[in-house]
N, C-alpha and C positions, 0 to 999 in steps of 0.2 A: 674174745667176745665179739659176738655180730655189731658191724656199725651201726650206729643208734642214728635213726634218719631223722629228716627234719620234723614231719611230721609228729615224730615218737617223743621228738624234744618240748615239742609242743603239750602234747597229751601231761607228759612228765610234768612240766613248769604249770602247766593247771588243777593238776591232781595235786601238788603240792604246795602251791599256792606264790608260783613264781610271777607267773602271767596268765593275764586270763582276754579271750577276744570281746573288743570292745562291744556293749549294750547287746551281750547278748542276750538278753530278756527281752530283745525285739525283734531277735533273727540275725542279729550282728552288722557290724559297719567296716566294708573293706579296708585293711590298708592302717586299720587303728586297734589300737590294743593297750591295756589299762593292765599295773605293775600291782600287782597282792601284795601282801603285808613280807614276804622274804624278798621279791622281786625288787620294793622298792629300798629295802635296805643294800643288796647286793649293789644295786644300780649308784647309790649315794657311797658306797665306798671303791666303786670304781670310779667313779667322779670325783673323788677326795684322796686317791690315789695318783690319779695321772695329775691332778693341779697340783700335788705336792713335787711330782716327779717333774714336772713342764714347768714351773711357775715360781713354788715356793724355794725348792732346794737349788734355786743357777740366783744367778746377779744380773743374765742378762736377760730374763723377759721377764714380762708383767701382765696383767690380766685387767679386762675389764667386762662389763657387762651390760651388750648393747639391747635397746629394744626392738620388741620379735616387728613393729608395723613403725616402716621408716617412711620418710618420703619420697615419692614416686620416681624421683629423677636418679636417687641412688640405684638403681635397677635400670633404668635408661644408660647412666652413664657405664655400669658395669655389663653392659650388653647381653643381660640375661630377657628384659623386656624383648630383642630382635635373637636372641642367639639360644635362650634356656629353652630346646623343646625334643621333644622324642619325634618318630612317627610311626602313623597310628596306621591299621587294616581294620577295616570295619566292611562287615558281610554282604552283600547285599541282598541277604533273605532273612535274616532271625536280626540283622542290625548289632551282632556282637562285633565288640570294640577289644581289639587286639595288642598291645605292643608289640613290634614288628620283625627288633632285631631280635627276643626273645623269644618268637616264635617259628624264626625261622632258625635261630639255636636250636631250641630244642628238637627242630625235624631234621633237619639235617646235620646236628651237633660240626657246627663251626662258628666261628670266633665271627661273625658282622659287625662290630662297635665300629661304628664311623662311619659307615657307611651309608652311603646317599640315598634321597628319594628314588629315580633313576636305576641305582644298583639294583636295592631292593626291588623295586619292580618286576628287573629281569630275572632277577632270583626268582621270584616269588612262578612266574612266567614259564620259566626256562624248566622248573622242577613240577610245573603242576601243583602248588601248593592252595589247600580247598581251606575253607572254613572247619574247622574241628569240631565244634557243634553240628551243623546241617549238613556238611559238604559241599556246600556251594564258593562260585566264585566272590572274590572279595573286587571292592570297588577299588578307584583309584586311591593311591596310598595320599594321608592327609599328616600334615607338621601340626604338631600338637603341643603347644605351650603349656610349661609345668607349675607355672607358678599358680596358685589361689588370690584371687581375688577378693576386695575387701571396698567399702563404701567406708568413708572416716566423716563423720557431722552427720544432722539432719537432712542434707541434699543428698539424696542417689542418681548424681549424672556425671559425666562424663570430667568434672574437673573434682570429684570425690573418688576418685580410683586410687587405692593403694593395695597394697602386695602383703599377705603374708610370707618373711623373707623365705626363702629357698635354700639358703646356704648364712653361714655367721660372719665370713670375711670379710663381707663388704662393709659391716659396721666399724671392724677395725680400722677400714682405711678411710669410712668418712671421719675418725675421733682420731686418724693419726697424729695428726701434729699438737692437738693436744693432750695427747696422751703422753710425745715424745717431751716435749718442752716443760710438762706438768711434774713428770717420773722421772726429767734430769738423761735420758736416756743414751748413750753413745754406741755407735757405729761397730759393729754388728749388735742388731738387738731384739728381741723379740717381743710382741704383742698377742695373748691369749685369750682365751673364750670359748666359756661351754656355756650352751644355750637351745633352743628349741627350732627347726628347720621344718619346714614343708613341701613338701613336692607335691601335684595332683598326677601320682604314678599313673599311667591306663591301664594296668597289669598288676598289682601289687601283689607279692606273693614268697613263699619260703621265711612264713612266719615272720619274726623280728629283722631278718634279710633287707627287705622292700618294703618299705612302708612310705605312708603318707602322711603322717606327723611322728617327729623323730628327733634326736637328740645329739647335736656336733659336741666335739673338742677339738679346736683347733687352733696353732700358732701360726700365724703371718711373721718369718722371720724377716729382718731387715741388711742388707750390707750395702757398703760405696757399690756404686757400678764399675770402678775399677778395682774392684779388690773380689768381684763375684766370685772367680774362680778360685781364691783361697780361702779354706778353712780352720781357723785358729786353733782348734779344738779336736782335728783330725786326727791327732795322734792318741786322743783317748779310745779310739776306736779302728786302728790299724790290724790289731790281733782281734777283729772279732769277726765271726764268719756268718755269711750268709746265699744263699740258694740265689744264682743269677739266671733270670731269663733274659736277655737284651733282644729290642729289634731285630737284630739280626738274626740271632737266634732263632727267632718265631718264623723268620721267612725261611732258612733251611729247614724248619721241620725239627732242628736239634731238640732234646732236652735240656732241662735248669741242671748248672754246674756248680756245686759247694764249693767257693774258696773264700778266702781269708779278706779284708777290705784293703793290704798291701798288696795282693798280688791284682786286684781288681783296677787300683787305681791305675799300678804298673803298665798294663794292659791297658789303660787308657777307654776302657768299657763305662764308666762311669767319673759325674764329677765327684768332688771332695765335697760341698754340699749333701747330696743327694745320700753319697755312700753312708757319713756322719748320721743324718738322721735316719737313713732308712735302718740303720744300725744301734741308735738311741732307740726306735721305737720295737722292736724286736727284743731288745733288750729288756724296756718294759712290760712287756707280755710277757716272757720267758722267767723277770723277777716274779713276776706273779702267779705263776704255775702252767703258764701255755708251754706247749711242747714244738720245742725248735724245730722237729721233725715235720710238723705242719707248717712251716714257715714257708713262703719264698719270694723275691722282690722281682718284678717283672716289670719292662718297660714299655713305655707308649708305641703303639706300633704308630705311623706319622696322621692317617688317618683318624686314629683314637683320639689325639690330643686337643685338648677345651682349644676355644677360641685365643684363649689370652697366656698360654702356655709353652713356652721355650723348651721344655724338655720335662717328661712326667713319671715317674716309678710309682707303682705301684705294690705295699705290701699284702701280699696276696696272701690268704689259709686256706689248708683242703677242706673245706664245708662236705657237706654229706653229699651234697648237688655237684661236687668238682670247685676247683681253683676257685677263688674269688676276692674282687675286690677287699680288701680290710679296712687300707687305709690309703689312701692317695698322697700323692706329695708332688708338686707342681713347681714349678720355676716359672715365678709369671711376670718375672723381670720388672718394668718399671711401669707396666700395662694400666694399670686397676688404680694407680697415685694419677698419671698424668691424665687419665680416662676424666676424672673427677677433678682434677684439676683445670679440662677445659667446658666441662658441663657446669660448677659450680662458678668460674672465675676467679676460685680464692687458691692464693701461694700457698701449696704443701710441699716445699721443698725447707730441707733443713740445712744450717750452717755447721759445715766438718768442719772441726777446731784443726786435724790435723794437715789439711788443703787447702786453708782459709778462704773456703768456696761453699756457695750453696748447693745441693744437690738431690737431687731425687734419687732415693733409696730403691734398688731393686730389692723384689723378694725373692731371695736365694731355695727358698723352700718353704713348702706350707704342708705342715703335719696334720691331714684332716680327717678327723675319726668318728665313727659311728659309734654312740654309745649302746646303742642297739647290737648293734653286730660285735664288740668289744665283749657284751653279756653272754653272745652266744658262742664265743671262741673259749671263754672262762666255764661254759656251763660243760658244752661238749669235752673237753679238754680235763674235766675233771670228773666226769660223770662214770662207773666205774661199778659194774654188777661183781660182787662178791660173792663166789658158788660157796666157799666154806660159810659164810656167815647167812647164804641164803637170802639176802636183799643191797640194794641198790648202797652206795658209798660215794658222797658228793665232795671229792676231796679238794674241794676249792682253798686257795692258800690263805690261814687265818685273818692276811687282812683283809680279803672278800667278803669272807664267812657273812652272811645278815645274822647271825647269830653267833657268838663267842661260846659263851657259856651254860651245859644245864646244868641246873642243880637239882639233884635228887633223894630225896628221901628214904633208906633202904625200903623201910616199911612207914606206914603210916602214923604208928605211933611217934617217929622221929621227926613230922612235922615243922613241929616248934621254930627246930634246932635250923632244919635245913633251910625256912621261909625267911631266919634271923640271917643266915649267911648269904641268899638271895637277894636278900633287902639290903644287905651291904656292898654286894658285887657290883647289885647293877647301875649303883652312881658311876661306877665307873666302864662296865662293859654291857655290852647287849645281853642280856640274858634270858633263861627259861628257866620257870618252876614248870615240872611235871614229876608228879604222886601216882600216873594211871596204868594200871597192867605191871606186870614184871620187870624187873629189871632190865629185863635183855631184851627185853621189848623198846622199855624207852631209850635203850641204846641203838636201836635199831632206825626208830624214829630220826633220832638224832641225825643216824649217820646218813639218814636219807637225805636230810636239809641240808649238809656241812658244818655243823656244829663244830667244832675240830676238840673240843675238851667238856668231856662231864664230871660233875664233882659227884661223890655220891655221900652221904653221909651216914654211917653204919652204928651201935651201939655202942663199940671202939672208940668212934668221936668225943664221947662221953667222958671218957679216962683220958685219953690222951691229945685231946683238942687236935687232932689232924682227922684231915678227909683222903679218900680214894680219889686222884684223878687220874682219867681217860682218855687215851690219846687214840682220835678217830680212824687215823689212818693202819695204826698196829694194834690197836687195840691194848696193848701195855697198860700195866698200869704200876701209878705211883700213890706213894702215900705222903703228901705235905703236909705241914701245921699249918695250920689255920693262918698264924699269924705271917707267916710267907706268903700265902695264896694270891692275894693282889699280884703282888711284885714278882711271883713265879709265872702268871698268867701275863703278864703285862711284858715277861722277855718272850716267852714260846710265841706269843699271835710274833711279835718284832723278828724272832731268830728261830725260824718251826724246825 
C-alpha cells in the first residue's frame, strides 16, 4: 500500500469523524483543531493508557494537576520569558511571516535546529533564499517569543501579564516539595502530568504535528546527584533493542544502528537513565500496536539542546514528512529546582534519609509527549486498506479502539433482541447499535472506525441464547453465549 500522507490522514480523520479544523464555519483558525465524537474517545484512552502505564502500575511516580495560567515569575525563573523563542523571516513585500529553520528545511532539506540568528542569515544569503509567496527578498531575521500572552484581573498593564504555559513541567517543579513530602516520596521518584500546552507556532503545520494549543504527558523523574548515573531498574530493559542515532553519528553522516540497550550501554554511547526510558517509552507504543520499525532514538546534536539540558535523546517516528520528533527526553540536572529556588527564596531541597543531608534532586530524564502526535503515530500505524474486503481497516489495538463494541441486528425484525443486549453491554463498554444497510456494509463501517468486535445477532439467538462475534482484524468469526459475552469481551480488548 501507497503511504498515506499527512494530508490524506487528515481528510481521513474528518470524513470520519476523528478531527475536524478548527471554526471552520469561518474559514478556520491556524494551528487549532477540535477532536469529533471518535477523536475524542481515542484521545482519552490514550491518556488513560500512558497514566496507567507512567503513574498507576510503578510505586515510584505520582501525578498531579497543575493550572494551565501560573504566575508570571514561574516563566522568568525557568527561562522561557528570555530563552522560549524561534526565529522568524518576514517578507519584505506581501509581509509573510516565516519560520525560519523550517523553511530553510524544507529548501534545502537539512537538519538547522539550533542554529543562530547569524547562521541563518548566511544561509539564507549564501543560497539566495526569496520569499515563497512573492519572491522577494526577506528583511532582517527577527527572535520571536512563543509563549501567549494573557491579562489576569480588570487592569490590562504591564503588572497583569501572565503566560498561557508553554510546556507542563514547570508546574511540577513549582508543587515539588509538596508533592514530595505530601506523597511520602523517596529518591529516585517520579512526578506526572497530562495537561494542555501552548506555543504561538509562526508556522503551524502537518496537521496535529505543529500546533498551537496542544496536549503534554509528561514525567519529571527525580535522583540524588550522586547516584545520577545509576539506574535501578536498568536491568528490566537490557534485552530490549532499539534504533541508535548518536551525535556522533549525525556528524559522520552514518545511519541509525539496531542493537540491544547491553551492548549500547557497553559502548558507552548512552547513559542508563536515558537508555531505561527511551526503552520504557518505545515499549509503550509498541504495547499498543506502533510498529517498532518506525521507531528510532536519536540524540542532541550540541547545538540542538534546551537551554537547561545536560544531555537530550530524542524518540523519533518515520511520519509521512521524514523522522521526527515524538518524544523528548532531557536531562536537565538540578537547573529548573535551583532556577526557582533562587527567583522564589523558598528551600526545595529535600532530606535523603540515606546521606542524612539535604539535597537538590537532579532530573535524570523527563519523558515529554505530545498527545497529538502520540494519536497520529497510533492512527498511521494502524490505518490499513484492505484490496480483498475493498475498504479501509483501522486496526487500532482494543484498548485504543473509541469504540469496543457493535451490536447488530441480522435483520430488523431482531431488533428487540439485539437493542436488550446493547443496553447491557454498554454499562460496561463503548458501544454502537447499528440496524442500517446490510450486514457487510455495517461491518465495513465498523472496520473503518477500529471497532475491533461486532456482535451480530441472528434468529439462532432465539434457540440457543448465543451470538456471532467478529474479529476486526480477520474477520473470524465465533459464536458465544450470551451469558459469557461480558467476560469474553472484557479478556480479548486485555489479551487481543
Amino acid at each position: 500500500m501507497e503511504k498515506l500522507s499527512i494530508e490524506d490522514m487528515a481528510v481521513f480523520c474528518k470524513r470520519k469523524g476523528f478531527v475536524y479544523p478548527n471554526s471552520e464555519l469561518y474559514g478556520g483558525f491556524s494551528g487549532f483543531w477540535d477532536f469529533g465524537h471518535l477523536g475524542v474517545e481515542l484521545k482519552n484512552n490514550i491518556k488513560s493508557e500512558w497514566w496507567k502505564y507512567h503513574v498507576q502500575q510503578r510505586e515510584d511516580i505520582v501525578g498531579i494537576d497543575g493550572s494551565i495560567i501560573t504566575h508570571p515569575k514561574v516563566w522568568q525563573a525557568s527561562g522561557h520569558v528570555e530563552n522560549f523563542e524561534d526565529i522568524m523571516l518576514k517578507c519584505s513585500k506581501c509581509r509573510q511571516e516565516i519560520r525560519a529553520d523550517h523553511f530553510i528545511e524544507d529548501k534545502l532539506k537539512t537538519n538547522v535546529e539550533g542554529s543562530n540568528v547569524n547562521e541563518m542569515n548566511d544561509i539564507i544569503k549564501k543560497n539566495k533564499l526569496k520569499c515563497p509567496k512573492c519572491s522577494s527578498d526577506f528583511e532582517k531575521i527577527e527572535q520571536f517569543n512563543l509563549m501567549f500572552k494573557t491579562s489576569v484581573g480588570p487592569k490590562e498593564d504591564s503588572s497583569s501579564i501572565a503566560y498561557l504555559r508553554p510546556e507542563t513541567a514547570q508546574l511540577i517543579f513549582a508543587d515539588f516539595k509538596l508533592v514530595a513530602d505530601n506523597a511520602r516520596l523517596k529518591l529516585p521518584f517520579g512526578i506526572a502530568q497530562i495537561g494542555k500546552g501552548f506555543r504561538n507556532e509562526i508556522s503551524p503545520r502537518d496537521f496535529l504535528f505543529r500546533c498551537r494549543e496542544f496536549e503534554m504527558m509528561e514525567v519529571e523523574y527525580f535522583a540524588h546527584p550522586e547516584k545520577a548515573d545509576k539506574c535501578p531498574f536498568i536491568d528490566e530493559a537490557m534485552e530490549e533493542e532499539l534504533s541508535f542515532l548518536t551525535a556522533e553519528m549525525q556528524k559522520k553522516k552514518q545511519k541509525p544502528v539496531r542493537m540491544k540497550i547491553k551492548d549500547a550501554l557497553k559502548k558507552k554511547i548512552i547513559s542508563e537513565w536515558h537508555a531505561y526510558w527511551l526503552a520504557a517509552e518505545q515499549k509503550w507504543f509498541t504495547g499498543l500496536g506502533a510498529k517498532q520499525e518506525n521507531f528510532r532514538v536519536r540524540q542532541h546534536l550540541k547545538k540542538e539542546k534546551s537551554h537547561y539540558a545536560l544531555d537530550t535523546w530524542d524518540l523519533e517516528y518515520n511520519f509521512p514528512f521524514g523522522w521526527k520528533e515524538l518524544q523528548g527526553i532531557a536531562n536537565r540536572t538540578d537547573f529548573d529546582l535551583k532556577r526557582h529556588i533562587k527567583f522564589s527564596g523558598s528551600d526545595l531541597s529535600i532530606f535523603d534519609e540515606e546521606t542524612r543531608k539535604k539535597i537538590v534532586p537532579y532530573v535524570v530524564a523527563e519523558p515529554s509527549q505530545g498527545v497529538e502526535r502520540a494519536f497520529l503515530v497510533f492512527m498511521f500505524d494502524s490505518y490499513f486498506y484492505d484490496k480483498k474486503r475493498e475498504n479501509v481497516v483501522l486496526k487500532l489495538h482494543p484498548k485504543l479502539a473509541p469504540v469496543k463494541v457493535g451490536v447488530f441486528p441480522l435483520v430488523n425484525k431482531l431488533d428487540n433482541e439485539a437493542k436488550k443486549l446493547y443496553d447491557s453491554l454498554k454499562k460496561d463498554f463503548n458501544c454502537i447499535f447499528d440496524r442500517s444497510g446490510s450486514i457487510g456494509r455495517r461491518y465495513a463501517r465498523a472496520d473503518e472506525i477500529g471497532i475491533p468486535y461486532c456482535i451480530t445477532i441472528d434468529f439462532d439467538t432465539l434457540k440457543d441464547k448465543a451470538v456471532t462475534v467478529r474479529n476486526r482484524d480477520d474477520t473470524k468469526q465465533v459464536r458465544i453465549p450470551i451469558k459469557d459475552l461480558r467476560e469474553t469481551i472484557r479478556k480479548l480488548i486485555n489479551n487481543p
